[in-house]
Each structure stands twice: as structure tokens, then as C-alpha cells.
C-alpha positions as CSV (number, residue, x, y, z in Angstrom):
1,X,31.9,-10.5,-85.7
2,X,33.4,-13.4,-83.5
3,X,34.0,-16.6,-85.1
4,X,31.0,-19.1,-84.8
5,X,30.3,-21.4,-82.2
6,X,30.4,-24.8,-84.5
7,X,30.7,-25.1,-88.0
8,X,29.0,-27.9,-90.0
9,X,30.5,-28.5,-93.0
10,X,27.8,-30.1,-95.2
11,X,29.2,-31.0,-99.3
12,X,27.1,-28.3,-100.5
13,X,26.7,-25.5,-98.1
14,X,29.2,-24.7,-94.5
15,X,26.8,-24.3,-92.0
16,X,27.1,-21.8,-89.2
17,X,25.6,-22.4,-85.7
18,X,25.9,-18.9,-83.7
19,X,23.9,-16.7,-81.7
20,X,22.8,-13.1,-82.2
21,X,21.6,-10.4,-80.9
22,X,17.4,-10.1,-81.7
23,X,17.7,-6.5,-82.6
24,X,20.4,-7.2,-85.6
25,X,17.8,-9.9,-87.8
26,X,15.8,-8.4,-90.7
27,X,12.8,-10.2,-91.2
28,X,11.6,-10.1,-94.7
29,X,8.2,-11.2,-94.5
30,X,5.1,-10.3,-92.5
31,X,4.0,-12.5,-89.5
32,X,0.5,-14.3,-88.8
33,X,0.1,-12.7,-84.9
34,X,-2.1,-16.2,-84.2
35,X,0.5,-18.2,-85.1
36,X,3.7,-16.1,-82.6
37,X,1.2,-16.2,-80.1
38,X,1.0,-20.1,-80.0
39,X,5.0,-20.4,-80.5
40,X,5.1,-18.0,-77.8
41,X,2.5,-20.4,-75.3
42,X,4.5,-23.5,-76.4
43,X,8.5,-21.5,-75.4
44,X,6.7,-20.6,-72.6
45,X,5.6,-23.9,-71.8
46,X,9.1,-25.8,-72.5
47,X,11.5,-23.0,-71.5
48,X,13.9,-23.7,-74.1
49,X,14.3,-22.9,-78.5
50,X,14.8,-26.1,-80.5
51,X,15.9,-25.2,-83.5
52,X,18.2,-21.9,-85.2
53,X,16.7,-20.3,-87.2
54,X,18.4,-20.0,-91.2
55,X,20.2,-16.2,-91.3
56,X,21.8,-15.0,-94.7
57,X,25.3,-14.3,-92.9
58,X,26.2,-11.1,-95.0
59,X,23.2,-9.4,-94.2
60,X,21.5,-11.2,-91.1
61,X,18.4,-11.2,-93.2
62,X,16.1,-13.8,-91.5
63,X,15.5,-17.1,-94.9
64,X,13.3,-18.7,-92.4
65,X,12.0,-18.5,-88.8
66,X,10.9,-15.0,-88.5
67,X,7.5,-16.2,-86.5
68,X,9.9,-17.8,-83.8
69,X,12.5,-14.5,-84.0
70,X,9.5,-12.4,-83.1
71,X,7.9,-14.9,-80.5
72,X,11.6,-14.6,-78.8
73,X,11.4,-11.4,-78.6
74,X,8.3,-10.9,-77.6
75,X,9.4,-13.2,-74.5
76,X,11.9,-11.0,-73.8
77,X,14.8,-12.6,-75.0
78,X,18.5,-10.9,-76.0
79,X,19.9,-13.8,-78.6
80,X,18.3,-16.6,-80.7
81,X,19.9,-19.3,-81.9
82,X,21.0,-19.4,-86.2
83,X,22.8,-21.1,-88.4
84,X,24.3,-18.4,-90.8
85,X,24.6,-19.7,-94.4
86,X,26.0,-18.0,-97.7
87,X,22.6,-17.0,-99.5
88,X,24.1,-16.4,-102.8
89,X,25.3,-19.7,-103.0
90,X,23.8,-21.1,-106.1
91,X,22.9,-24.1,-103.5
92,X,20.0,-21.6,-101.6
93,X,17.2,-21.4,-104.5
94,X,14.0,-18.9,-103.8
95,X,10.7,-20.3,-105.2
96,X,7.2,-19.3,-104.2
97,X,3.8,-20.5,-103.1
98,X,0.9,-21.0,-104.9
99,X,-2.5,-20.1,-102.7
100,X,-5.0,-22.5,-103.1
101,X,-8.2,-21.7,-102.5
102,X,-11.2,-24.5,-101.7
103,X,-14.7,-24.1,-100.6
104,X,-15.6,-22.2,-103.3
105,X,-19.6,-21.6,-103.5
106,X,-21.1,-21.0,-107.0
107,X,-20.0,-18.3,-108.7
108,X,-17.9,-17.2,-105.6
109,X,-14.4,-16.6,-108.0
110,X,-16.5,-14.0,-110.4
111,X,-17.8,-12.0,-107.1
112,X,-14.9,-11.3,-105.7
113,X,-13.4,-10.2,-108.9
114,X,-16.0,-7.9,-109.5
115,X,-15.8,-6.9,-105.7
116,X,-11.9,-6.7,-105.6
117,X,-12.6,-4.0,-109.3
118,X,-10.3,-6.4,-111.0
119,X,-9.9,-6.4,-114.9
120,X,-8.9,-10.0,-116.0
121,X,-9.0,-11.6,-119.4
122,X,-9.0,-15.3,-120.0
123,X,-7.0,-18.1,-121.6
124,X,-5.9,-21.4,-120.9
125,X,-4.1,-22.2,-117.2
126,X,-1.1,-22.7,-118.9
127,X,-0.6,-19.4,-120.6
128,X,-2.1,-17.7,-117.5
129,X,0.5,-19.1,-115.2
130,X,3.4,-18.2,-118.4
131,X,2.1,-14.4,-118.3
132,X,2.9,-14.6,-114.2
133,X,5.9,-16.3,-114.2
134,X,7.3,-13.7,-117.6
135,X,6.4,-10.6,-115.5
136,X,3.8,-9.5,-117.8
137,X,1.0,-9.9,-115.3
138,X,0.7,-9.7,-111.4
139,X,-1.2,-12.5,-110.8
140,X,-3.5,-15.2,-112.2
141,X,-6.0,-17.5,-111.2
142,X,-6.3,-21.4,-112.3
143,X,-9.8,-23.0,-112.7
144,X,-10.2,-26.7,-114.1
145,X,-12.0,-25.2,-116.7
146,X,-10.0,-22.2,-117.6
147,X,-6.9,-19.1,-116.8
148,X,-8.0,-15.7,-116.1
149,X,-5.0,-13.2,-116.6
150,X,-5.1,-10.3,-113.5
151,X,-4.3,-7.4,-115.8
152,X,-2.9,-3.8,-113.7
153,X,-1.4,-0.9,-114.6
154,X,2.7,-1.6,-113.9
155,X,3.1,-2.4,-110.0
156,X,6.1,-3.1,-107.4
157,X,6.7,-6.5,-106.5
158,X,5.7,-5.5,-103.3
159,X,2.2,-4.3,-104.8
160,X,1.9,-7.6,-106.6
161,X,1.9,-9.5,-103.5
162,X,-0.3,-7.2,-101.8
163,X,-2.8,-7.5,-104.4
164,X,-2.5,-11.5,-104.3
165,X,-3.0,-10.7,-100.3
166,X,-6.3,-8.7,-100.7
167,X,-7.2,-12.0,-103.4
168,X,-6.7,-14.0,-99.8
169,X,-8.8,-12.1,-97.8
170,X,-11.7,-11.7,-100.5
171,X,-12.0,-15.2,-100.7
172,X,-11.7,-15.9,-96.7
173,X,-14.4,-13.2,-96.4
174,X,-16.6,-15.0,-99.2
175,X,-16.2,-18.2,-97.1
176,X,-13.6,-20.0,-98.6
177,X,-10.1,-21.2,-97.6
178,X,-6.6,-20.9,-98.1
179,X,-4.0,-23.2,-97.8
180,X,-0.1,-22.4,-99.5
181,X,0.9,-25.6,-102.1
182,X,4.0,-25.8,-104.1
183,X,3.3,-25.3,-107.6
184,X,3.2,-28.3,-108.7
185,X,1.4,-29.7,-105.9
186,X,-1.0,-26.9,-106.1
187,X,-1.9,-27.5,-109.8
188,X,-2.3,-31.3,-109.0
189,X,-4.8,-30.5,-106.0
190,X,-6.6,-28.5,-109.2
191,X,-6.6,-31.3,-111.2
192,X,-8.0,-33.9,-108.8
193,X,-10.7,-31.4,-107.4
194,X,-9.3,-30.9,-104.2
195,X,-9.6,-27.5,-104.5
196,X,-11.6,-25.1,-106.4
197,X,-8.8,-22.3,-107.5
198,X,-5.2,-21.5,-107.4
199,X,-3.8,-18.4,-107.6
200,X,-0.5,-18.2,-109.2
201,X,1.9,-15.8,-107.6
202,X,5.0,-13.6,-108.8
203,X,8.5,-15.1,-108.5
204,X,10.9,-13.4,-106.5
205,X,14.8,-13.0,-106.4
206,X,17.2,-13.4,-103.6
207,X,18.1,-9.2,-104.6
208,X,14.6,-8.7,-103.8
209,X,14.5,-10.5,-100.5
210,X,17.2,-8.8,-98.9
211,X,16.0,-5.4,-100.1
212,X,12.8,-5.5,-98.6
213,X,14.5,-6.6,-95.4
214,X,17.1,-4.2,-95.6
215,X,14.7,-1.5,-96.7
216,X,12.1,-3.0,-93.8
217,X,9.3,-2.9,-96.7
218,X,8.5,-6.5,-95.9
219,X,6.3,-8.8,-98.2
220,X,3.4,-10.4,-97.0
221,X,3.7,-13.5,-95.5
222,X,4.1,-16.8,-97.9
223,X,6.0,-14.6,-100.3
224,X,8.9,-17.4,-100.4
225,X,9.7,-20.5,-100.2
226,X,13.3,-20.9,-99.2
227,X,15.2,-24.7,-100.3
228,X,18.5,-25.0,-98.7
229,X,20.3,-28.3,-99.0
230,X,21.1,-28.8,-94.9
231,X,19.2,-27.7,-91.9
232,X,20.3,-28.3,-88.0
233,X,17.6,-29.4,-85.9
234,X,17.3,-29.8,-81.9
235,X,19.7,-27.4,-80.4
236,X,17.4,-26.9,-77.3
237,X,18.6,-23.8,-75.8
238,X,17.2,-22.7,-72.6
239,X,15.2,-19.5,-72.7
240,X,16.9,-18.4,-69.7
241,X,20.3,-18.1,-71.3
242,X,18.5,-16.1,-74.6
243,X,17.4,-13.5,-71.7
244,X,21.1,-13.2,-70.0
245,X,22.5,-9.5,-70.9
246,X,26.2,-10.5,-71.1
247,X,27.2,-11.5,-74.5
248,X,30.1,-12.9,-73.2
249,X,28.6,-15.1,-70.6
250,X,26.1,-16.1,-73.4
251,X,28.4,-17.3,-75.6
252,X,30.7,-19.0,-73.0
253,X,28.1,-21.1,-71.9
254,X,26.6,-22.1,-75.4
255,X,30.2,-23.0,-76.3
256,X,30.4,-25.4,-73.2
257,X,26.8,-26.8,-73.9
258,X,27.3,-28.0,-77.7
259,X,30.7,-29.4,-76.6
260,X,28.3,-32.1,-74.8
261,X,26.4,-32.6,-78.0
262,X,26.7,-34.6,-81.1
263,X,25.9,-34.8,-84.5
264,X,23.5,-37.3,-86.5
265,X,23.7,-36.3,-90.2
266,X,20.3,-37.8,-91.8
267,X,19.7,-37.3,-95.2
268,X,16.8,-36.1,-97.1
269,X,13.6,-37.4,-96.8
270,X,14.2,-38.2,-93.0
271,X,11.3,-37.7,-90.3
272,X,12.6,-35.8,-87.6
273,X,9.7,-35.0,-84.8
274,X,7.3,-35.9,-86.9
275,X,7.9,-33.4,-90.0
276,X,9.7,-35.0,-93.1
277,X,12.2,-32.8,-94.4
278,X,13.2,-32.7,-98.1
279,X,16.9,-31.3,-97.3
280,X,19.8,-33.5,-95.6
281,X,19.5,-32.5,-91.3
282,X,21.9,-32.3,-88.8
283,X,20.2,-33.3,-85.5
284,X,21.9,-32.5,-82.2
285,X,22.0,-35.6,-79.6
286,X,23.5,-35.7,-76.1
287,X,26.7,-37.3,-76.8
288,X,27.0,-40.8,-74.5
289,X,28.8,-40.4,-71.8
290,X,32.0,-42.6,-71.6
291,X,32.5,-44.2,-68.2
């Protein structure tokens, strides 16, 4: 593999800004087809990516961005833009999200655990999220008043989250939404009434992330929620050069272009196109021109 095009090296993680080929990414989750097709209008519309997407280098297993790897593709494109990290850098944690589920009519949560053939026993929200988060159950959903424990015979990780998905879709169907919290935000929108259930999910490793993608037994989507100390935003690459055959010419080109750019390190918490990101960004600017 050639050397990367530019390397930022943030305090807690070197950052690798590169292109690759489409066909050589492992996604790891499933997409939502609704939401490629609106990437795909809004590329269409700009003619140019604006941010890499995050790539485990080792394996090229996609961390975050596979809705915009497939939207590329889709359009036809040869390359995409990543930044390559070190994923078993104790700096790259995996956590999950919680659904949360609002809109709830009465006695909604039984029916779809009697439609869905589910055996659950219940306790307190706290020892129904403990028996999740242990392994000793596959799921578990959080009331204000009370746990119920999703009991199973022993399943996959994979199977776990495909049993959280058909959860989803029995509660869509029953006319209820679902939104995707943190944990700890999701317990607090219990708390305050905002929503009516949360349905706590398996944890996952980083081991099983990049088997599934290696294996191409992806999770369903929302299985993880990736925190990596440094992102780099606003690369802006025209989709004209992702399409160009040549790899060469590709990366001659994109060599030439970031020599025109700088760097604006912002740290956590910064607002960057109107999306507040909890990790320290690297945005590229046009550098000024010296006359």
C-alpha cells in the first residue's frame, strides 16, 4: 500500500487521509436505502464528497460512513476519500445505541410482545439493563414503571441484534417511533416522559466488528456507535476525480489539491456546518494566497 497522502498527527490518534479503491471497504453494518438515496441526490447536486470517511487501516473495515461509501458507489465512483486510523488503539472505544421508542398507545409494548412470541420476565430497569449488558439476556426493555428481561434460547450476536430489529419494526408497525439515544441520554428521555420505552441493546467488541465485516455477515444498522478522539472534516473532493480509472492520475492530483489546503484544528465541542462534534476536528481551509 502506498504511503498516505497527509498525515495528521493528532496527541492521541495519527490520522491518515488517503483514497481507496470502493471495492476494497468492508462495511459492517446494514444501510437505510432512504437515507443513500438522499446522500446520493445531495453528491449529485454538489458534485463533490466533503468529508473521508473513518477506515480501520489493518483491515479497511468501514468505523463510520458506510451510507456515503455505498451512495459513491452507487454514483459510479472508483475511490472515496478516508482517513485510516489504528482501531485497536485503546483511544477508538465501541459503545452502542439504545432505541427509544415514543408514541406508544395503551398497552401497545404488551402486544407486540405477545405478537413478536416473546417470553420476558420482569424486574427493575436497572437489573434488566445489568442482565443485557452481562450477556445473560439478548435484550431488554425500560418502562418508567418497570424492566422486562427478553429471555431466548442462546443466540449469535448477530441474532441478538436481529431480534432488537424485528422489536423496531413491531413497534413502527404498531404506530410508534424510533429514534437511536446514547444510553444515558436514552434513560433520561425515560425519565422525563419523553418517550414511552427504551430498549436496551447488546454491547459489541471491536473483534466482533471486523468479523462481521470480514465475514460480510453485517449487523443491522445502529449496531455501533464508534468514539474516536479526531475527525477531518471538509475535504471537498470533486466527484469527477472519484470516477477517473487511473489510480495514479487520482492520487497525483489529490496530492496537488491538499497541497493548496490548510488545517484548522478545533477542539471538542466545536460546531462545524451546523453539527457539534464531541471529538477534536481537523477542518480543511483554502490556504490564503500570498501575493
Amino acid at each position: 500500500m502506498p504511503p498516505p497522502l497527509t498525515i495528521i498527527p493528532h496527541k492521541h490518534l495519527r490520522l491518515e487521509i488517503d483514497v481507496v479503491s470502493v471495492r476494497d471497504l468492508h462495511p459492517h453494518e446494514e444501510i437505510l436505502q432512504s437515507l443513500v438515496n438522499k446522500l446520493m441526490e445531495r453528491i449529485k447536486q454538489d458534485q463533490y464528497v466533503k468529508h473521508p470517511i473513518m477506515v480501520d487501516k489493518k483491515t479497511l473495515t468501514v468505523l463510520d460512513g458506510t451510507h456515503r461509501l455505498i451512495a459513491l458507489k452507487n454514483l459510479g465512483c472508483k475511490w472515496i476519500p478516508v482517513c485510516l486510523v489504528n482501531y485497536k488503539s485503546p483511544k477508538i472505544r465501541v459503545s452502542s445505541w439504545y432505541r427509544t421508542i415514543a408514541n406508544l398507545k395503551p398497552g401497545g409494548l404488551p402486544t407486540i410482545v405477545r405478537q413478536l412470541q416473546l417470553k420476558v420476565v420482569e424486574t427493575t430497569p436497572k437489573e434488566a439493563e445489568k442482565a443485557v449488558r452481562s450477556g445473560n439476556a439478548p435484550a431488554a426493555i425500560l418502562t418508567r414503571q418497570n424492566g422486562s428481561i427478553i429471555k431466548s434460547k442462546h443466540l449469535t450476536l448477530r441474532q441478538r441484534y436481529n431480534l432488537v430489529k424485528r422489536i423496531e419494526e413491531a413497534a413502527i408497525e404498531a404506530g410508534a417511533s424510533i429514534n437511536y439515544n446514547k444510553p444515558a441520554e436514552a434513560k433520561t428521555c425515560l425519565k422525563e416522559g419523553i418517550v414511552d420505552a427504551v430498549v436496551v441493546v447488546p454491547q459489541i467488541s471491536k473483534e466482533a466488528v471486523i468479523d462481521a465485516a470480514l465475514k460480510k455477515k453485517v449487523f443491522t444498522r445502529k449496531t455501533t456507535r464508534h468514539i474516536i478522539p479526531a475527525r477531518p472534516l471538509n475535504l471537498t473532493i470533486a466527484l469527477s476525480l472519484l470516477k477517473t480509472q487511473d489510480p495514479a492520475q487520482v492520487r497525483t492530483q489529490l496530492t496537488e489539491f491538499l497541497r493548496q489546503k490548510r488545517l484548522k484544528h478545533l477542539p471538542a465541542g466545536s460546531t462545524v456546518g451546523g453539527r457539534t462534534y464531541e471529538e477534536d476536528v481537523y477542518v480543511f481551509e483554502e490556504a490564503q494566497r500570498q501575493d
